[in-house]
N, C-alpha and C positions, 0 to 999 in steps of 0.2 A: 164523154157523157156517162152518168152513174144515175138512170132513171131507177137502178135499187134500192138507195137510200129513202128516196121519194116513195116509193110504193111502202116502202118496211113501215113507213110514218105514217101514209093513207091506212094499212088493213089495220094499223092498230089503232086510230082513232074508230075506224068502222067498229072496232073487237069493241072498245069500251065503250059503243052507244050502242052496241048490241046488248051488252053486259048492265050498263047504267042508264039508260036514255034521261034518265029524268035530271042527273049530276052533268051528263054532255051538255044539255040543253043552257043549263044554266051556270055554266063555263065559257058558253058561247055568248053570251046576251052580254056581258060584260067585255069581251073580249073586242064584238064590233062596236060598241060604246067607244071601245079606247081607240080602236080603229078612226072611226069619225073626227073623236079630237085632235089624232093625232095630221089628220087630212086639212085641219083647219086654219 
């Protein structure tokens, strides 16, 4: 198990919606978008 890689990937998306919230957010709206079609 390497739950490091995972966490290294969590604190840096937390860092850059610390840093950008307004650029995270709408990185996200697109991203579950492609999520759903991809579910479809």
């Amino acid at each position: 198990m390497v739950p490091r890689l995972s966490t290294i990937v969590l604190v840096g998306i937390m860092f850059r919606a610390k840093k950008r919230p307004l650029c995270n957010t709408e990185e996200a709206i697109p991203l579950k978008r492609s999520r759903i079609l991809s579910t479809e």
